[in-house]
MIKOL-714264 format. One line per field, with one value per residue (C-alpha): x, y, z; residue number from 1; residue in three letters. Coordinates in pm, 1 decimal. Layout:
// MIKOL-714264
u = (X; ...)
v = (Y; ...)
w = (Z; ...)
vokol = (NUM; ...)
torlum = (ALA; ...)
END
This chain:
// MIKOL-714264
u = (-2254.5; -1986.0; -1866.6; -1734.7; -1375.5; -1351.9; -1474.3; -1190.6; -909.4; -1018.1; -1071.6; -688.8; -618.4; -753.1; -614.8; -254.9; -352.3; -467.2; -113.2; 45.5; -24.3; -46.0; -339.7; -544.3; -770.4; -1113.7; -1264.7; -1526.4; -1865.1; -1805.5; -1988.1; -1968.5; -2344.4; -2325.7; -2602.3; -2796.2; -2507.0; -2434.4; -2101.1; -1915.2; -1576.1; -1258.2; -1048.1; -759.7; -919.5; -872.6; -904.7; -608.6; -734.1; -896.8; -1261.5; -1537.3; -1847.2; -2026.5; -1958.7; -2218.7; -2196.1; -2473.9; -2408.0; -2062.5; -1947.7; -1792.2; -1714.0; -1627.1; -1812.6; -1686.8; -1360.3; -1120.6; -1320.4; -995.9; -838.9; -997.0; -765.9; -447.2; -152.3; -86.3; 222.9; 104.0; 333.5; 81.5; -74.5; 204.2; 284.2; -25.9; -74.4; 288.2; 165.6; -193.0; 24.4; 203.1; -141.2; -229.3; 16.6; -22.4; -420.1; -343.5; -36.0; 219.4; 420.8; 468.5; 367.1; 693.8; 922.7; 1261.6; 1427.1; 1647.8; 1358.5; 1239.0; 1531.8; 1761.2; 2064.3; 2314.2; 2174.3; 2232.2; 2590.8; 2792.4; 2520.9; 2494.8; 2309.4; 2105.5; 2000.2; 1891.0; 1664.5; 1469.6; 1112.7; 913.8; 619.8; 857.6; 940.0; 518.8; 481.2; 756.6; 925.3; 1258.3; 1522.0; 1632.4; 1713.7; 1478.8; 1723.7; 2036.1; 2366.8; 2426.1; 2235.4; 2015.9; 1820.9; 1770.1; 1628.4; 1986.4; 2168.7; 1921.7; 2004.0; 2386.0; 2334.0; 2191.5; 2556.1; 2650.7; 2436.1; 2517.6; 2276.3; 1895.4; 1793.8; 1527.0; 1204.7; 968.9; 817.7; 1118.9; 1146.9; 1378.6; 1185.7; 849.6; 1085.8; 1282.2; 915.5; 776.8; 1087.5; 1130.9; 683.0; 791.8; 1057.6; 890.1; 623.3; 889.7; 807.5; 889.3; 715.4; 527.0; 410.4; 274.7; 124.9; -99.5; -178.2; -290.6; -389.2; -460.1; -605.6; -848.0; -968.6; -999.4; -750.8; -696.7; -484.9; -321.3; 60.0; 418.2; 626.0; 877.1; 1148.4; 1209.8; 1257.8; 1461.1; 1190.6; 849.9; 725.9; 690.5; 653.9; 638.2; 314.1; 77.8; -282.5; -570.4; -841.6; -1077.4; -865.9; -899.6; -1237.4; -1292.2; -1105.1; -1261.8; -1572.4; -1358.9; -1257.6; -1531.7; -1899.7; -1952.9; -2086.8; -1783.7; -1556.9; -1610.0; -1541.8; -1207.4; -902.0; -675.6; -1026.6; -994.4; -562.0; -644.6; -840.0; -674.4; -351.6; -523.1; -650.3; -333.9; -150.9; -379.8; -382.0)
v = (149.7; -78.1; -21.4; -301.1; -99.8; -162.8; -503.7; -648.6; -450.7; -616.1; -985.7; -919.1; -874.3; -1178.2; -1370.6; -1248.5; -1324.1; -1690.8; -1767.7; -1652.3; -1942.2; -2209.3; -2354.6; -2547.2; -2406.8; -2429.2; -2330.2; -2101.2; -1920.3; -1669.4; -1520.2; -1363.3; -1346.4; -1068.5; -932.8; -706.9; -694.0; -944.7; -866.4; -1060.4; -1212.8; -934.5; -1107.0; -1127.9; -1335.2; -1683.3; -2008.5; -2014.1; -1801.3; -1839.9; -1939.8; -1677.3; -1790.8; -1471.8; -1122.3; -1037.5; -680.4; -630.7; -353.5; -280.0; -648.9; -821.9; -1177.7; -1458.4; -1768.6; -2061.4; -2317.1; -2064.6; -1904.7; -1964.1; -1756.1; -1486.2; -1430.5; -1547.8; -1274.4; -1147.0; -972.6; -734.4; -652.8; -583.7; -302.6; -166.9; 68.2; 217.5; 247.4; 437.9; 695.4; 717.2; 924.7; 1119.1; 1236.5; 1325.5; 1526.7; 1706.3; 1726.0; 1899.2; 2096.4; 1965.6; 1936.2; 2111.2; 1936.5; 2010.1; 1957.7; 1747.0; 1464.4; 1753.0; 1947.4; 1652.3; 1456.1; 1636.1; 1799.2; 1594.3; 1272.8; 1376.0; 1455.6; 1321.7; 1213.0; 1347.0; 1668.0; 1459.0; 1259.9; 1507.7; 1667.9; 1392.9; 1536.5; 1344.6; 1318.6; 1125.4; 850.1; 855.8; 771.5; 530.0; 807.4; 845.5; 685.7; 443.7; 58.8; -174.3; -184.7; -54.2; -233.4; -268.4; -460.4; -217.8; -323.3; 16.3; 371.1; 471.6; 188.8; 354.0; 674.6; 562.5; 398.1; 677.4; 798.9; 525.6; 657.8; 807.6; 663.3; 737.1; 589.6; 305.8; 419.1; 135.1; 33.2; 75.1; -71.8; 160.9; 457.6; 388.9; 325.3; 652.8; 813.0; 662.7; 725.8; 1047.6; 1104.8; 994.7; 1285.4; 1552.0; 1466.4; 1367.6; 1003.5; 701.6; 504.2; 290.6; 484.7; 728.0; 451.7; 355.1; 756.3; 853.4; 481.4; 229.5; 357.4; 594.2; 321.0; 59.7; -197.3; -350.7; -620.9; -460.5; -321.9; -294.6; -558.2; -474.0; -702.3; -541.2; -168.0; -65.8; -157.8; -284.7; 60.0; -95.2; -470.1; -542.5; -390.4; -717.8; -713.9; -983.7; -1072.5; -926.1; -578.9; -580.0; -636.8; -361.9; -142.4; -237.8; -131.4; 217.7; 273.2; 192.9; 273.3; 616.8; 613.8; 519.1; 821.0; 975.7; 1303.3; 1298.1; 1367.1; 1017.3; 818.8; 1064.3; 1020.7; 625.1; 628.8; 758.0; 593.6; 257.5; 386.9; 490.2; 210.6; -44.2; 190.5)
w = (-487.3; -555.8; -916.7; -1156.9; -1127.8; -748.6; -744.4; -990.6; -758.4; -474.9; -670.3; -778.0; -425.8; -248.7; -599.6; -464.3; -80.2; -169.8; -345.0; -43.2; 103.0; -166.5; -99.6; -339.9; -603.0; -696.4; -1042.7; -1017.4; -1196.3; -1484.1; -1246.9; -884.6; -700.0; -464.5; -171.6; -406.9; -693.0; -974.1; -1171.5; -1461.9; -1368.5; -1471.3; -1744.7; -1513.4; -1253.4; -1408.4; -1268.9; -1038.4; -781.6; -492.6; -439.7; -371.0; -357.0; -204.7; -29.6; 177.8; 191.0; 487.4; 740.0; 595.6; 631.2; 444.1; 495.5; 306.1; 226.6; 50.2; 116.7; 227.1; 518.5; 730.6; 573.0; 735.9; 1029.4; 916.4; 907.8; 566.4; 408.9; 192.6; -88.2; -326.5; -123.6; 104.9; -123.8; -200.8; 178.7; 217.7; -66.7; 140.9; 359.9; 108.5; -76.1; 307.6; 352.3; 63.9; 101.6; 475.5; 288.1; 583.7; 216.2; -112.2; -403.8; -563.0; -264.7; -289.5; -69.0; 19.6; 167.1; 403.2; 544.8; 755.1; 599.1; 814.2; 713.0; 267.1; 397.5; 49.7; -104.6; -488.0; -586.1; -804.2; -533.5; -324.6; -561.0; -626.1; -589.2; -364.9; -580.5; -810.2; -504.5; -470.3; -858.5; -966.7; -1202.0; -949.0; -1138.5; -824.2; -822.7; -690.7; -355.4; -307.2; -346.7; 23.1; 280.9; 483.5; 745.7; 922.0; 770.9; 872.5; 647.7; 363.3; 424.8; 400.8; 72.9; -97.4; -95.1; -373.6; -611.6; -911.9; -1213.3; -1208.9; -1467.9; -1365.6; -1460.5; -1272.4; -952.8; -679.9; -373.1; -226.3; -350.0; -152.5; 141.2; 113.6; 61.3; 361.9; 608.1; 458.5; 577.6; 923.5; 922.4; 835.4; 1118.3; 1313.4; 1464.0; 1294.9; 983.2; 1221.4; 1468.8; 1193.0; 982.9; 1294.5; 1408.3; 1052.1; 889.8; 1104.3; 1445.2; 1228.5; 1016.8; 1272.0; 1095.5; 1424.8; 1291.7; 1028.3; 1129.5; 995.9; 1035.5; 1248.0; 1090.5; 827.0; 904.9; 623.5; 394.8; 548.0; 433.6; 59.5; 133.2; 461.8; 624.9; 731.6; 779.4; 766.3; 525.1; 781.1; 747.7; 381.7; 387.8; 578.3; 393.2; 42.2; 249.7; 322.2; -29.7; -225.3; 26.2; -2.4; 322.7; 486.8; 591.5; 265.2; 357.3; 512.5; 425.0; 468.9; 318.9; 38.1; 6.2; 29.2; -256.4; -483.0; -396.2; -434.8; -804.1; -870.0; -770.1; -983.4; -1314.4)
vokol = (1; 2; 3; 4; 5; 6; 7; 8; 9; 10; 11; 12; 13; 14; 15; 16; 17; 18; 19; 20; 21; 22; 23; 24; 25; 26; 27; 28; 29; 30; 31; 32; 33; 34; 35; 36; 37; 38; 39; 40; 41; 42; 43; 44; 45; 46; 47; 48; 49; 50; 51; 52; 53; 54; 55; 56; 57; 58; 59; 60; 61; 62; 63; 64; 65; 66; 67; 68; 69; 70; 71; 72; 73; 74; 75; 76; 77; 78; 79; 80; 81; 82; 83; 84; 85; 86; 87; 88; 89; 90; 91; 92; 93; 94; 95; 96; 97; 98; 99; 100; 101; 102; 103; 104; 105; 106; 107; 108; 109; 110; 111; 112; 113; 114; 115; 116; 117; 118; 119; 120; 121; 122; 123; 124; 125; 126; 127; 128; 129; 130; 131; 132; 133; 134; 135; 136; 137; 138; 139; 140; 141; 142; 143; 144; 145; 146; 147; 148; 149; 150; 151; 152; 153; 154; 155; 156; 157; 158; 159; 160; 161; 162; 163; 164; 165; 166; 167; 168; 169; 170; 171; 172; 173; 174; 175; 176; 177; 178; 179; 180; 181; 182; 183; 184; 185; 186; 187; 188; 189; 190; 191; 192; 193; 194; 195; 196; 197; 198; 199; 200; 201; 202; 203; 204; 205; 206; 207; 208; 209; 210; 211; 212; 213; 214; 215; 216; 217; 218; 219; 220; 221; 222; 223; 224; 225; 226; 227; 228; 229; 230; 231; 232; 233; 234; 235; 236; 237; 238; 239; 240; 241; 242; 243; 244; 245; 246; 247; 248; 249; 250; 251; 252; 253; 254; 255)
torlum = (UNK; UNK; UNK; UNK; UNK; UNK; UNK; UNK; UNK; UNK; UNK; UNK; UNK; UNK; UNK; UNK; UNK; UNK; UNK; UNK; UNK; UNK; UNK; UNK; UNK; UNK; UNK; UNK; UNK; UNK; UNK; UNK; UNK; UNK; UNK; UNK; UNK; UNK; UNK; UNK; UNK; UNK; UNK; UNK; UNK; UNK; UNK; UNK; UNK; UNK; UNK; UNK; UNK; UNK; UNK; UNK; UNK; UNK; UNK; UNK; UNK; UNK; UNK; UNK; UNK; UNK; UNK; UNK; UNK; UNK; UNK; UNK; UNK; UNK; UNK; UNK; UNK; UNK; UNK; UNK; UNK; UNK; UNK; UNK; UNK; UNK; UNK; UNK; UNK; UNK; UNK; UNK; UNK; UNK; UNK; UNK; UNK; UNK; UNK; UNK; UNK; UNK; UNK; UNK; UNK; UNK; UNK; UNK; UNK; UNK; UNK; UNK; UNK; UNK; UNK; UNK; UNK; UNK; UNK; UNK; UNK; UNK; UNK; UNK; UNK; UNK; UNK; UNK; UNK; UNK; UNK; UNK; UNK; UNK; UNK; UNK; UNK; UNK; UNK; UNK; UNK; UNK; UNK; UNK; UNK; UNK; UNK; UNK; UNK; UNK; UNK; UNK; UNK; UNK; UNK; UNK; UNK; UNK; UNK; UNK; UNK; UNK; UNK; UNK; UNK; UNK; UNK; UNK; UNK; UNK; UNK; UNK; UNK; UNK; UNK; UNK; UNK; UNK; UNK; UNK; UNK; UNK; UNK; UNK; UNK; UNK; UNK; UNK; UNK; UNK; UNK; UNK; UNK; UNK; UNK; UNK; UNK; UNK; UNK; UNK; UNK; UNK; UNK; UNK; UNK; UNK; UNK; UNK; UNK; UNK; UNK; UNK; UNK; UNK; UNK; UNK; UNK; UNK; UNK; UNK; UNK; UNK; UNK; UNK; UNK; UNK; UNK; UNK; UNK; UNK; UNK; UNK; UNK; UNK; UNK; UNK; UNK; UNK; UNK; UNK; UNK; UNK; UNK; UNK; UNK; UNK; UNK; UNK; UNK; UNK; UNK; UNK; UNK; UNK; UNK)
END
């Protein structure tokens, strides 16, 4: 069943994926006709966004039908959802107790590497990285295009005081994931994320290491569909543990 929650989420999403590209608007019905499901338009969706004529959810599929069809295969940055895919992994790890709900920066990176960086730095709990509550900047004051260059900044910090959405803390939470499985952000976004679900076209982009993990992971319209599918179909995957991590990251990140 796919509840009236869940279906303004993902109407939110393809409203950010259509302005990606600029393209020109349609207006559309108050309301959406769906295979088998009728639902009022959210409030937020307003005439802006893109056109959706129909999701056919037959067989698990979903595709598209209306003006932007071609839309379906083009390569999307997601910075709406990266985030919410970097703390998939963290509520995985906790689920399968590889980490400690109440462990610290200082308990994940390697000592050598929080070498002059301030006690209050290093005891940033990591649940507090996953959940926006940190204290860091949006980015930090140097130019960092490597997880090392992060790593280095950290040691300029003295003030957490920011109490909002933070760049640099879903990147320190996803580098700090890849070492405490030791492998790198990419290679354990596609081992625990990707190659499980079968987002095929859905990958970090490998420009932007020092932060990709919280804007810079790109997928397709097809991928998303799939994983609306994922979050939402209790049939799908239901029972496991990253399906289970991935929802309520996504709920978390839209609340």
């Amino acid at each position: 069943e796919l509840h009236d929650k869940a279906l303004g989420q993902f109407i939110q999403y393809l409203k950010m994926l259509e302005k990606t590209f600029k393209n020109d608007h349609s207006d559309i019905d108050d309301t959406l006709n769906y295979t088998g499901y009728k639902a009022k338009k959210p409030p937020a969706f307003k005439d802006d966004a893109c056109e959706i004529r129909l999701l056919d959810f037959k067989l698990g599929d979903v595709r598209l039908i209306g003006s932007n069809l071609q839309l379906s295969d083009r390569v999307l940055l997601l910075g709406f959802a990266s985030p919410a895919l970097t703390r998939t992994l963290y509520y995985e790890a906790i689920q399968t107790n590889m980490l400690q709900e109440n462990a610290k920066l200082i308990d994940v990176l390697p000592e050598q590497s929080l070498h002059d960086v301030s006690l209050e730095v290093q005891r940033i709990a990591i649940n507090d990285l996953a959940c926006h509550s940190s204290g860091l900047p949006d980015y930090a004051k140097q130019n960092c295009n490597s997880p090392n260059d992060l790593l280095l900044a950290l040691k300029t910090l003295d003030n957490l005081s920011t109490e909002k959405l933070s760049i640099l803390a879903i990147s320190l939470l996803g580098h700090a994931l890849a070492a405490l499985h030791d492998t790198s952000y990419d290679d354990l976004f596609q081992e625990k994320i990707a190659g499980p679900l079968e987002l095929f076209n859905t990958y970090v982009n490998y420009g932007l290491e020092a932060y990709y993990l919280a804007c810079g992971i790109q997928s397709t319209l097809d991928d998303m569909s799939k994983l609306l599918m994922i979050l939402y179909c209790n049939e799908n995957h239901s029972s496991t543990t990253i399906i289970q991590a991935l929802r309520k990251s996504f709920s978390d990140n839209i609340a």
